[in-house]
N, C-alpha and C positions, 0 to 999 in steps of 0.2 A: 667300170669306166675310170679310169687315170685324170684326173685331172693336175695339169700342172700347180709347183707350188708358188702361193703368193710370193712378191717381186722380194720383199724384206724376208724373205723364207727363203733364199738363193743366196743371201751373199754365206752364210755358214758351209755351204755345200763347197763354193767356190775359197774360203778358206781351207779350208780341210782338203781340197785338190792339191793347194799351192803349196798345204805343209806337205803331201806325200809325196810330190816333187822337191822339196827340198831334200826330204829323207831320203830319197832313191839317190838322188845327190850325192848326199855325206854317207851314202853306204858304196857309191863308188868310189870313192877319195881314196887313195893308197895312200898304203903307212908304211911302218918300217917293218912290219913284219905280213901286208898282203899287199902283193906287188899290181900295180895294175893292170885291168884286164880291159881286152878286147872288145868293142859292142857286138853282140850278138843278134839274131835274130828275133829271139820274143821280145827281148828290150825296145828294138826300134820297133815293132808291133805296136807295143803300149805306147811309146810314145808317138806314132801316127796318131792313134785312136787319141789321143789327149789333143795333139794340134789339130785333129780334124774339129773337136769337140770346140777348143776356143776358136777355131776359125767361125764356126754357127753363133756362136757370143757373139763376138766382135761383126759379126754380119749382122746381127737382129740389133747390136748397139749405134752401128753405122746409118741402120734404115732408119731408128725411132730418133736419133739425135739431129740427120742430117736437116729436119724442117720446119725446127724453131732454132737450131745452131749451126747454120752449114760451113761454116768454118770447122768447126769440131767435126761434125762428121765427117768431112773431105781429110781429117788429119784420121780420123779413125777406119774410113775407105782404103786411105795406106797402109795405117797397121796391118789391116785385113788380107791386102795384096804380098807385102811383104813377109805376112804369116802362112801364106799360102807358098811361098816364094820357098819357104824355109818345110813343110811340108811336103812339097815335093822332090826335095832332096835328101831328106828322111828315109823317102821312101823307092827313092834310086837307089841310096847306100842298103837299103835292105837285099834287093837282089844285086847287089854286089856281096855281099858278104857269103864265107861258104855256106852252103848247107851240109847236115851230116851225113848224108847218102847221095853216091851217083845219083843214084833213079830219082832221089827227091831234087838233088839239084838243076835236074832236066826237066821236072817238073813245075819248078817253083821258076823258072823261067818268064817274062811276063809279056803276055804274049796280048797284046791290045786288039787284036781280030777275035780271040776266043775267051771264055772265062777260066784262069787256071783250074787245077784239078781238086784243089782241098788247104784246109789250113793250114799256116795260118794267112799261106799265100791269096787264096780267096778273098779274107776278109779284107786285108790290107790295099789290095787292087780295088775291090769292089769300093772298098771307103774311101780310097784316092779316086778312082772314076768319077762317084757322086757328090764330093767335095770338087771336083775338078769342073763340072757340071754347072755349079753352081756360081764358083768364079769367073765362068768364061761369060756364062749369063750378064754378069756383072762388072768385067774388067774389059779391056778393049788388046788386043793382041801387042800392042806399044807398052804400053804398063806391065804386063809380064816379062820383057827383053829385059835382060840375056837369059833370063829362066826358060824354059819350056816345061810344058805339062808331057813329056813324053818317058814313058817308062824305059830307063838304060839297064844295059845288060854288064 
Protein backbone atom coordinates (compact mmCIF):
# COMPACT_ATOMS: atom_id res chain seq x y z
CA UNK A 1 0.00 0.00 0.00
CA UNK A 2 1.30 3.63 -1.15
CA UNK A 3 1.00 5.83 1.29
CA UNK A 4 1.29 9.51 0.43
CA UNK A 5 4.42 11.44 1.71
CA UNK A 6 4.41 13.61 4.74
CA UNK A 7 3.31 17.55 3.76
CA UNK A 8 7.43 18.75 4.65
CA UNK A 9 8.41 15.56 2.40
CA UNK A 10 6.75 17.34 -0.72
CA UNK A 11 8.15 20.53 -0.99
CA UNK A 12 11.91 18.66 -2.31
CA UNK A 13 9.74 16.79 -4.94
CA UNK A 14 8.13 20.04 -5.95
CA UNK A 15 11.77 21.63 -6.08
CA UNK A 16 13.32 19.21 -8.15
CA UNK A 17 10.15 19.52 -10.74
CA UNK A 18 10.86 23.24 -11.01
CA UNK A 19 14.63 22.69 -11.49
CA UNK A 20 13.85 20.15 -14.45
CA UNK A 21 11.63 22.60 -15.96
CA UNK A 22 14.13 25.25 -15.84
CA UNK A 23 16.53 22.68 -17.52
CA UNK A 24 14.33 21.70 -20.26
CA UNK A 25 14.21 25.42 -20.66
CA UNK A 26 17.93 26.29 -20.91
CA UNK A 27 18.36 23.21 -23.16
CA UNK A 28 15.78 24.87 -25.47
CA UNK A 29 17.60 28.28 -25.63
CA UNK A 30 19.23 28.65 -29.04
CA UNK A 31 22.78 29.57 -29.43
CA UNK A 32 24.98 30.46 -32.14
CA UNK A 33 25.78 27.25 -33.18
CA UNK A 34 21.90 25.20 -32.43
CA UNK A 35 19.30 27.06 -34.10
CA UNK A 36 15.92 26.79 -32.66
CA UNK A 37 13.53 24.31 -32.98
CA UNK A 38 10.00 23.69 -33.32
CA UNK A 39 7.84 22.15 -30.34
CA UNK A 40 6.97 18.95 -31.01
CA UNK A 41 4.77 16.51 -30.03
CA UNK A 42 6.31 14.37 -26.88
CA UNK A 43 7.38 17.79 -25.59
CA UNK A 44 3.91 19.23 -25.28
CA UNK A 45 2.93 15.60 -23.88
CA UNK A 46 5.33 16.18 -20.90
CA UNK A 47 4.25 19.28 -20.54
CA UNK A 48 0.31 18.58 -20.32
CA UNK A 49 1.27 15.80 -17.87
CA UNK A 50 3.25 18.54 -15.76
CA UNK A 51 0.24 21.32 -15.86
CA UNK A 52 -2.38 18.64 -15.38
CA UNK A 53 -0.09 17.61 -12.26
CA UNK A 54 0.00 21.58 -10.84
CA UNK A 55 -3.49 21.91 -11.79
CA UNK A 56 -4.37 18.79 -8.79
CA UNK A 57 -1.75 21.09 -6.49
CA UNK A 58 -3.16 24.28 -6.88
CA UNK A 59 -6.77 22.44 -6.65
CA UNK A 60 -6.02 20.52 -3.17
CA UNK A 61 -4.10 24.23 -2.17
CA UNK A 62 -7.33 26.26 -3.24
CA UNK A 63 -9.70 23.74 -1.15
CA UNK A 64 -7.53 23.50 2.18
CA UNK A 65 -6.65 27.43 2.10
CA UNK A 66 -9.97 28.75 0.93
CA UNK A 67 -11.67 28.28 4.84
CA UNK A 68 -9.50 29.91 7.30
CA UNK A 69 -8.17 32.31 4.19
CA UNK A 70 -10.79 32.90 1.57
CA UNK A 71 -9.27 35.77 0.21
CA UNK A 72 -6.12 33.61 -0.63
CA UNK A 73 -8.04 30.92 -1.71
CA UNK A 74 -10.39 32.91 -4.26
CA UNK A 75 -6.88 34.29 -5.57
CA UNK A 76 -5.60 30.74 -5.76
CA UNK A 77 -9.17 29.39 -7.27
CA UNK A 78 -7.85 31.83 -10.14
CA UNK A 79 -4.47 30.53 -10.52
CA UNK A 80 -6.15 27.32 -10.87
CA UNK A 81 -8.75 28.50 -13.72
CA UNK A 82 -6.24 30.35 -15.41
CA UNK A 83 -3.71 27.23 -15.23
CA UNK A 84 -6.27 25.14 -16.61
CA UNK A 85 -6.85 28.08 -19.25
CA UNK A 86 -3.27 27.65 -20.37
CA UNK A 87 -3.63 23.68 -20.23
CA UNK A 88 -5.84 23.54 -22.54
CA UNK A 89 -4.25 25.28 -25.10
CA UNK A 90 -1.25 23.15 -24.62
CA UNK A 91 -3.11 20.79 -25.62
CA UNK A 92 -4.95 22.12 -28.68
CA UNK A 93 -1.34 23.00 -29.96
CA UNK A 94 -0.72 19.34 -29.61
CA UNK A 95 -2.97 18.16 -32.24
CA UNK A 96 -2.17 20.89 -34.36
CA UNK A 97 1.23 20.16 -34.73
CA UNK A 98 2.23 17.47 -37.49
CA UNK A 99 2.50 13.94 -36.76
CA UNK A 100 5.05 11.83 -38.53
CA UNK A 101 2.79 9.49 -40.45
CA UNK A 102 -0.38 9.96 -42.63
CA UNK A 103 -2.09 7.09 -40.75
CA UNK A 104 -0.85 8.50 -37.42
CA UNK A 105 -1.96 11.78 -38.13
CA UNK A 106 -5.68 10.61 -38.85
CA UNK A 107 -5.42 8.95 -35.96
CA UNK A 108 -4.08 11.19 -33.55
CA UNK A 109 -7.05 13.33 -34.51
CA UNK A 110 -9.17 14.13 -31.34
CA UNK A 111 -12.12 13.03 -31.55
CA UNK A 112 -14.32 13.79 -28.06
CA UNK A 113 -17.38 11.14 -29.16
CA UNK A 114 -14.57 8.16 -29.11
CA UNK A 115 -11.32 7.48 -27.27
CA UNK A 116 -8.27 7.89 -29.72
CA UNK A 117 -6.37 4.96 -30.83
CA UNK A 118 -2.87 4.73 -28.82
CA UNK A 119 -0.20 6.94 -27.58
CA UNK A 120 0.72 9.33 -26.92
CA UNK A 121 -2.67 10.62 -28.21
CA UNK A 122 -4.49 8.63 -25.55
CA UNK A 123 -2.96 9.70 -22.75
CA UNK A 124 -2.92 13.33 -23.43
CA UNK A 125 -6.92 13.40 -24.25
CA UNK A 126 -7.70 11.09 -21.49
CA UNK A 127 -5.53 13.56 -19.03
CA UNK A 128 -7.18 16.62 -20.52
CA UNK A 129 -10.77 14.90 -20.16
CA UNK A 130 -10.13 14.20 -16.45
CA UNK A 131 -8.52 17.34 -15.62
CA UNK A 132 -11.31 18.89 -17.67
CA UNK A 133 -13.81 17.01 -15.36
CA UNK A 134 -12.72 18.29 -12.58
CA UNK A 135 -12.69 22.11 -13.42
CA UNK A 136 -16.00 22.16 -14.82
CA UNK A 137 -17.08 20.60 -11.39
CA UNK A 138 -15.52 23.63 -10.08
CA UNK A 139 -15.57 26.73 -12.37
CA UNK A 140 -18.88 27.99 -13.74
CA UNK A 141 -18.85 28.25 -17.63
CA UNK A 142 -18.30 32.48 -17.31
CA UNK A 143 -14.83 32.04 -15.70
CA UNK A 144 -13.50 29.88 -18.44
CA UNK A 145 -14.71 32.63 -21.47
CA UNK A 146 -12.84 33.15 -24.09
CA UNK A 147 -11.17 29.73 -23.30
CA UNK A 148 -13.12 26.54 -24.08
CA UNK A 149 -12.43 23.07 -22.96
CA UNK A 150 -12.93 21.79 -26.66
CA UNK A 151 -10.29 19.90 -28.38
CA UNK A 152 -9.30 21.86 -32.06
CA UNK A 153 -8.09 20.34 -34.87
Amino acid sequence: MHTPPAHDDAHPFLRAATAGVRHHTRALTPSETKPREPADRPSLDVLHAHLAALLKLLDRLADSTRPPHPAAGRHLATAHTLLWQATSEVHAAFHLLPSTAVAEAEASACHPERLPEGPPVLTICQRHLAAGHVVRRKTTPTDLRPHTTACVR
